[in-house]
C-alpha positions in Angstrom: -87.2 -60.2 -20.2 -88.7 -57.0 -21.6 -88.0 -55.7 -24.9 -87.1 -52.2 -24.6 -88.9 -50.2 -27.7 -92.2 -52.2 -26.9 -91.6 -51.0 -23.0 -91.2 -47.4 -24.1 -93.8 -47.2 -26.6 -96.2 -48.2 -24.1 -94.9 -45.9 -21.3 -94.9 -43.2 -24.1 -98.7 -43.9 -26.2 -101.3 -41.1 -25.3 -98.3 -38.9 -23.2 -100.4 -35.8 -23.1 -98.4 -33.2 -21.3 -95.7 -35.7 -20.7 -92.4 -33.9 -20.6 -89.4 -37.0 -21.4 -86.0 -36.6 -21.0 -83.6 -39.7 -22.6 -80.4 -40.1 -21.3 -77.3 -40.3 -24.0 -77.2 -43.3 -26.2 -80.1 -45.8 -26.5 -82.5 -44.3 -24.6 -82.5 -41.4 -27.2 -82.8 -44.2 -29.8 -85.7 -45.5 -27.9 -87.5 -42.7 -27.2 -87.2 -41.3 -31.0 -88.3 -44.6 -32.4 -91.8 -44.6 -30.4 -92.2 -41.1 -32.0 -90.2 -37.7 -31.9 -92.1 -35.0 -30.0 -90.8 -31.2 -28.8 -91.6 -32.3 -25.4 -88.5 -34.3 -26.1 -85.3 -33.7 -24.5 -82.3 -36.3 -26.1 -79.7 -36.2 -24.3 -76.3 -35.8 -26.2 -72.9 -36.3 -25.1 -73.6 -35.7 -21.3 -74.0 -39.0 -19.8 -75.2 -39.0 -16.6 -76.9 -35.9 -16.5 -80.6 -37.6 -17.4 -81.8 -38.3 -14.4 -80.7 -34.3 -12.5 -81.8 -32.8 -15.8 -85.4 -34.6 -15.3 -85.4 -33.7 -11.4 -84.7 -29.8 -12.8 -88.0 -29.7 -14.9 -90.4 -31.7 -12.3 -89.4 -29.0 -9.6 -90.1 -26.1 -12.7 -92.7 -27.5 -13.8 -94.8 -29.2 -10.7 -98.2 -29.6 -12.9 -96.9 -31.6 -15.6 -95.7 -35.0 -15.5 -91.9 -35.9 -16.0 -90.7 -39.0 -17.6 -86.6 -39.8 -17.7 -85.3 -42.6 -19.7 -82.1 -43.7 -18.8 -79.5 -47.0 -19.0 -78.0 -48.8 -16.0 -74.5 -47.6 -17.0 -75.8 -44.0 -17.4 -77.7 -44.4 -13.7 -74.3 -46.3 -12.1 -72.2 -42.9 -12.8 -74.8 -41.0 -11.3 -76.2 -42.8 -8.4 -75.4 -39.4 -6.0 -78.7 -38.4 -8.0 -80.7 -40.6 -6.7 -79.9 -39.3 -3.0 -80.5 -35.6 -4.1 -83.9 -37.0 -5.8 -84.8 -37.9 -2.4 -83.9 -34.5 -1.0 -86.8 -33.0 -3.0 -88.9 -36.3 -3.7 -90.7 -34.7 -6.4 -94.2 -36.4 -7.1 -94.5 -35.9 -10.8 -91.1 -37.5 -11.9 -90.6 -41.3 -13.3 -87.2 -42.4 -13.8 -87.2 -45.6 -15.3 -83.6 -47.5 -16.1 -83.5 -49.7 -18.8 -81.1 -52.3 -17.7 -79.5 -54.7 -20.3 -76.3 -55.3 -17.9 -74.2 -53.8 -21.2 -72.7 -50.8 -22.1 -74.3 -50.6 -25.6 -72.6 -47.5 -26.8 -69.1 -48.7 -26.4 -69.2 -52.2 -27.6 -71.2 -54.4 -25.0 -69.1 -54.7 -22.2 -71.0 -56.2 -19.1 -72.1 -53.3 -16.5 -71.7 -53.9 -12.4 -75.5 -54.7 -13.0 -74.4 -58.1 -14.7 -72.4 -58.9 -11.5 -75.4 -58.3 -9.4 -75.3 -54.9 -8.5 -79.2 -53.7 -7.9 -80.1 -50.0 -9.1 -83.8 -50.5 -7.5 -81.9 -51.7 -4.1 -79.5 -49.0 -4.3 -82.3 -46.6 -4.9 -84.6 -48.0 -2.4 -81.6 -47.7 0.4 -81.5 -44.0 -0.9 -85.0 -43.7 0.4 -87.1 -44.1 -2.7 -90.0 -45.6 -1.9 -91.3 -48.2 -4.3 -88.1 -48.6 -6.6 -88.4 -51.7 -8.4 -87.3 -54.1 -10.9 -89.6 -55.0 -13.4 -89.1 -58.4 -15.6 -92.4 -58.8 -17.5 -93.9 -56.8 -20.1 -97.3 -57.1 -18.6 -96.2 -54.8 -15.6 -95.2 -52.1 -18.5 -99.2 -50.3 -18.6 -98.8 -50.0 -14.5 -96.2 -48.1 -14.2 -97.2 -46.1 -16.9 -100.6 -45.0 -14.9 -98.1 -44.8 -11.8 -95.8 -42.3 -13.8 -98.7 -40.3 -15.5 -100.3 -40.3 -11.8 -98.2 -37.7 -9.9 -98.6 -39.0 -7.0 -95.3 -40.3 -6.1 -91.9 -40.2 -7.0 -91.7 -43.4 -9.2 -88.0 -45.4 -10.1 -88.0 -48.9 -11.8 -86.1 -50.3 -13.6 -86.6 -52.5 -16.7 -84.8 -56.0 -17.0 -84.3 -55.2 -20.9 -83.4 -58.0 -23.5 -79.5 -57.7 -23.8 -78.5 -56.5 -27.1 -79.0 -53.6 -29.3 -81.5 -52.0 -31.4 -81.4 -50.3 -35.0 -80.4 -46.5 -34.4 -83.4 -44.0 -35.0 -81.3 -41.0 -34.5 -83.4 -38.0 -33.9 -82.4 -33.9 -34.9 -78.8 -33.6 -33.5 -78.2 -30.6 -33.3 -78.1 -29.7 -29.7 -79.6 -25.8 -30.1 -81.9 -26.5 -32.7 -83.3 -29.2 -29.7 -83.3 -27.3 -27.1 -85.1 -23.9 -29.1 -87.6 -26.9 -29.5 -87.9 -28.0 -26.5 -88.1 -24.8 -24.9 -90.9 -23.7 -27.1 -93.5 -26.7 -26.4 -92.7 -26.1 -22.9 -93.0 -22.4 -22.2 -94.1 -21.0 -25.5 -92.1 -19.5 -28.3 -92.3 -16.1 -27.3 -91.0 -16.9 -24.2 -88.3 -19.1 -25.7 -87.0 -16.8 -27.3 -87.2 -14.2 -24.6 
């Protein structure tokens, strides 16, 4: 199995104009812990919204590249997304599911992925073209180049380690966030326009 903070460092290492979304609960913890950035969004108190949120800023923001981190119980109340991702099929957005068949933020209770449900299937019968499950950390630097790429809409998702990971909780303060993000996207004068 992969282990998740080694997955998303790599996915994350020389990100260059890569904008990243993380979905509520681990995810944020993930992506703050491979290194906190403006072009950071963390997700707080809105689960499911990651992956609609991400599809938002690729279709904004065509010419930069669009990265949402998400869990499999964060993508199984949203899986209508994946049908409107295929509406617009936006080439510069990754979604990438890190699937540990648990619901870490509420104790570990098992998700329908642990009794076989399949996010890249469901997302492949949606119409996504190349969803897969990845199980080895050596596939981790190829869909990295896929993501950074543009060419393609990109799912996968990440047979992660069960368990959980130390908390690296970023800046939660949800204004002060967005003012940042906002900022490193379009500029502070136009932030604060």
């Amino acid at each position: 199995m992969i282990e998740r903070r080694s997955a998303v460092a790599t996915i994350l290492s020389d990100r260059k104009k890569l904008i990243v979304v993380a979905g509520l609960g681990s995810p944020v913890y993930d992506v703050n812990a491979a290194g906190d950035h403006p072009l950071n969004f963390y997700n707080w108190g809105a689960m499911g919204s990651a992956t609609m949120l991400g599809l938002g800023l690729s279709l904004a923001r065509p010419d930069r590249p669009v990265v949402v981190f998400t869990g499999d119980g964060e993508m199984l109340m949203g899986l209508g997304s994946l049908a409107t991702l295929v509406q617009h099929k936006p080439k510069n957005l990754g979604i990438v599911v890190l699937d540990n068949e648990q619901y870490a933020e509420t104790g570990m209770q098992a998700t329908a992925t642990g009794f076989g449900t399949d996010l890249a299937a469901v997302a492949a019968a949606c119409g996504i073209e190349g969803a897969r499950t990845i199980r080895r950390q050596a596939e981790i630097s190829g869909l990295r180049a896929e993501i950074l790429s543009t060419t393609r809409l990109t799912f996968a998702v990440l047979k992660i380690s069960p368990g959980d990971q130390p908390r690296t909780v970023p800046l939660r303060d949800g204004a002060a966030n967005t003012y940042r993000f906002r900022s490193a996207l379009l500029g502070q004068a136009q932030a604060e326009a």
